[in-house]
LUMGU-924399 format. One line per field, with one value per residue: residue in three letters; chain; y negated, z negated, x of N, C-alpha, C, O in turn. Coordinates in steps of 0.2 Angstrom, whole numbers. Example, Ala and Ser with C-alpha at 12.3 -4.5 7.8 and 13.67 -1.06 7.14 Angstrom:
2
resn = ALA SER
chain = A A
n.north = 28 11
n.up = -39 -35
n.east = 66 64
ca.north = 22 5
ca.up = -39 -36
ca.east = 62 68
c.north = 16 0
c.up = -39 -39
c.east = 66 64
o.north = 17 -6
o.up = -42 -40
o.east = 71 67
***
This chain:
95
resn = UNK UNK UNK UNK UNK UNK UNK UNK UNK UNK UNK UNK UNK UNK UNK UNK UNK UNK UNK UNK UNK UNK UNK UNK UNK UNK UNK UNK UNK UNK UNK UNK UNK UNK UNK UNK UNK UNK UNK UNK UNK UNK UNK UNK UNK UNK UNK UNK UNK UNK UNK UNK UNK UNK UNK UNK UNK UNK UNK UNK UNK UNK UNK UNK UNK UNK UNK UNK UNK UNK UNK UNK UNK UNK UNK UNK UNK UNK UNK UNK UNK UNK UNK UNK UNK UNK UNK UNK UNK UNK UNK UNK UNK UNK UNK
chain = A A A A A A A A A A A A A A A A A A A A A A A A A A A A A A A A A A A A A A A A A A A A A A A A A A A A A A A A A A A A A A A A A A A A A A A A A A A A A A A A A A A A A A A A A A A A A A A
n.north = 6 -9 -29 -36 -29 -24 -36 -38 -25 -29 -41 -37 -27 -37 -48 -59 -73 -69 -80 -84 -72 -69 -78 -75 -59 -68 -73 -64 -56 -65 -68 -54 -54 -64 -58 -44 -51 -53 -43 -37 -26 -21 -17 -8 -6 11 12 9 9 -4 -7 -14 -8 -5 -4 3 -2 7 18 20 27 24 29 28 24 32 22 17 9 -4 -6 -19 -20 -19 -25 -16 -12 1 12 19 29 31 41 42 40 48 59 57 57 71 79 77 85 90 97
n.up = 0 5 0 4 6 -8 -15 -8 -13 -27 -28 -22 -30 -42 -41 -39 -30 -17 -16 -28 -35 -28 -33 -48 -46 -41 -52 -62 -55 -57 -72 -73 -68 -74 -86 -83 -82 -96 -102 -105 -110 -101 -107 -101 -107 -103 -89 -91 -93 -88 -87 -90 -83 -85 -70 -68 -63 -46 -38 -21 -4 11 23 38 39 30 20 4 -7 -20 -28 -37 -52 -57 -61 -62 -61 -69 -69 -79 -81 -91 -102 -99 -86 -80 -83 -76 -63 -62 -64 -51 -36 -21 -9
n.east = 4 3 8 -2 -14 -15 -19 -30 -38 -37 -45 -57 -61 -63 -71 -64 -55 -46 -34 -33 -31 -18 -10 -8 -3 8 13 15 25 35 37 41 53 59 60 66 79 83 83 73 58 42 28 13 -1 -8 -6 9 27 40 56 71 86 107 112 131 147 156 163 160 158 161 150 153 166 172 180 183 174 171 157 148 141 124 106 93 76 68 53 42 28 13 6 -6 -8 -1 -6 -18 -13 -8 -22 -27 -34 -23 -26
ca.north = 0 -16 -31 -39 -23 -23 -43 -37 -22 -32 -48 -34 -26 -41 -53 -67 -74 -67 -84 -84 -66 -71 -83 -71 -57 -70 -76 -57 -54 -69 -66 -47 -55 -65 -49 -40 -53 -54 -37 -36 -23 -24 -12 -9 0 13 11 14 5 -8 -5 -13 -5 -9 1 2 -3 11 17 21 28 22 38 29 24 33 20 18 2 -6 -7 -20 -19 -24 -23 -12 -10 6 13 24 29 32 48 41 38 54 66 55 60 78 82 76 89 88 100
ca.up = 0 5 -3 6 3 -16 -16 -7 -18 -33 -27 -22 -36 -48 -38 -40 -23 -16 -17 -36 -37 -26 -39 -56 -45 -41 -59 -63 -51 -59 -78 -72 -67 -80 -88 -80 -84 -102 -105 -110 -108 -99 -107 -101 -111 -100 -84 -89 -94 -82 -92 -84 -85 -81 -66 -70 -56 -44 -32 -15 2 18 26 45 41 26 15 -2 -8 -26 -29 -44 -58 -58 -64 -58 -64 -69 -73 -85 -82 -97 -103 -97 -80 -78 -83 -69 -57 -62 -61 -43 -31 -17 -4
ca.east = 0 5 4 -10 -21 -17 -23 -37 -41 -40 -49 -64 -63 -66 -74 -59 -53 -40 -29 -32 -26 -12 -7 -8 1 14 16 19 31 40 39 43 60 63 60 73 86 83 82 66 51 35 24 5 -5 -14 -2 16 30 45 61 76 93 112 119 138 152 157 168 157 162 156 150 156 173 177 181 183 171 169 149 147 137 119 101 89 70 64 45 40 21 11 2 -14 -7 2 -14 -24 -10 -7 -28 -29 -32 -18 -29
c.north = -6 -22 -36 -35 -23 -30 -42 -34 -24 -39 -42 -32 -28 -45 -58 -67 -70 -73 -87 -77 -67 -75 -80 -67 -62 -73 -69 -55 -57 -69 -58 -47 -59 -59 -46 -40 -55 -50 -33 -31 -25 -19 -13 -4 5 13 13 6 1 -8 -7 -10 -9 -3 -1 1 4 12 22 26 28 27 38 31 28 30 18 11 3 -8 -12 -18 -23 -21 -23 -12 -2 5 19 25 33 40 49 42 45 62 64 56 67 79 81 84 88 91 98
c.up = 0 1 -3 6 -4 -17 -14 -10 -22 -31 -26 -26 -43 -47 -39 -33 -23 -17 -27 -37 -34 -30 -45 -52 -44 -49 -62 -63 -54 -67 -78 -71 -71 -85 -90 -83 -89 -104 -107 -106 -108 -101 -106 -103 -104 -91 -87 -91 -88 -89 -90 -87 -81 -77 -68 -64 -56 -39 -27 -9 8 22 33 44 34 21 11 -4 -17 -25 -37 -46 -58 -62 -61 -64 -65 -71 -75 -84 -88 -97 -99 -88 -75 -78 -79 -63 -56 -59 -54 -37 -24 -10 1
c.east = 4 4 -1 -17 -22 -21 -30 -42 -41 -46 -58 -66 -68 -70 -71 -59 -47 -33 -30 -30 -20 -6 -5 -3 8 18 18 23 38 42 41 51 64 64 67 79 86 82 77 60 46 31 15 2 -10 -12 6 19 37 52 69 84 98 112 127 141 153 159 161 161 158 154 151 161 175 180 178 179 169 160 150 142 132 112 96 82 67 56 45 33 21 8 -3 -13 -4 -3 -17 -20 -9 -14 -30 -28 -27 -22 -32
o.north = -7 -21 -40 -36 -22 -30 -45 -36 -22 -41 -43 -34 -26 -47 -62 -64 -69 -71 -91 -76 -64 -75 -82 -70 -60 -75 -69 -52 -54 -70 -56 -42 -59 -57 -45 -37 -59 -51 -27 -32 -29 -15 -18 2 2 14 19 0 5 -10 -2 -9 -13 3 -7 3 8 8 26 27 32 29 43 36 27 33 17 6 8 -11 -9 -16 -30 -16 -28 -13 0 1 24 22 36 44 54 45 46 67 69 58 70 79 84 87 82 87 101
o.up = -4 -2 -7 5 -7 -20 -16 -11 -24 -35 -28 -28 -47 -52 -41 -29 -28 -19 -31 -43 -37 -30 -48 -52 -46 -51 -65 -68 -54 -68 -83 -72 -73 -88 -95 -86 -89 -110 -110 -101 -112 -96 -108 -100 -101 -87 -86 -91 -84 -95 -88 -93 -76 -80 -69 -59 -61 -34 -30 -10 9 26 36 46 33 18 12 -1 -20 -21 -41 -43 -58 -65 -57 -70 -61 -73 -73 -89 -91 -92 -95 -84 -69 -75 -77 -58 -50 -53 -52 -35 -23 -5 5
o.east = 9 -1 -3 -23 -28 -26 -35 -48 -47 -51 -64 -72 -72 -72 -74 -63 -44 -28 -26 -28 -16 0 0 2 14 24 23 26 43 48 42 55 70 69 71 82 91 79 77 58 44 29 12 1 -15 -17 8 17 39 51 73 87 96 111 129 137 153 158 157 167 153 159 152 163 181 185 172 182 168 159 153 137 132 112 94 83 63 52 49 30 25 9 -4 -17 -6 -4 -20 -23 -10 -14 -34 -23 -27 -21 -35
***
């Protein structure tokens, strides 16, 4: 899902507009990255947790040329789905 379908999905959903959901998911996006870089968790009860971690530096290797590259150290987002999130994906039929 893209994310002019999620904007859409939720705007149907709730009956907001779509340009006042465009605004809440952008303030999300953006206290999600202040987040990130202050270390901090976003937990949502009933959906799942965003949990950022360090990647450490690492030597690499360019799979054309065979050379050796330093990758620095950065910070990645993790998710964590919840109980609740993980029982409503297991019970789905796949068939």
């Amino acid at each position: 899902m893209d994310n002019r379908t999620l904007i859409d999905n939720i705007a149907a959903e709730t009956g907001m507009g779509r340009e006042k959901v465009q605004e809440m998911l952008g303030s999300f996006y953006g206290i999600a990255a202040e987040c990130c870089v202050a270390m901090d968790t976003i937990i949502i009860p009933g959906f799942g947790q965003f949990e950022p971690k360090k990647r450490k530096e690492r030597l690499a290797v360019h799979p054309s040329t065979g050379r050796r590259l330093l990758v620095p150290p950065k910070l990645v987002m993790g998710f964590r789905p919840s109980a609740v999130m993980k029982s409503a994906i297991s019970n789905q039929d796949l068939s």
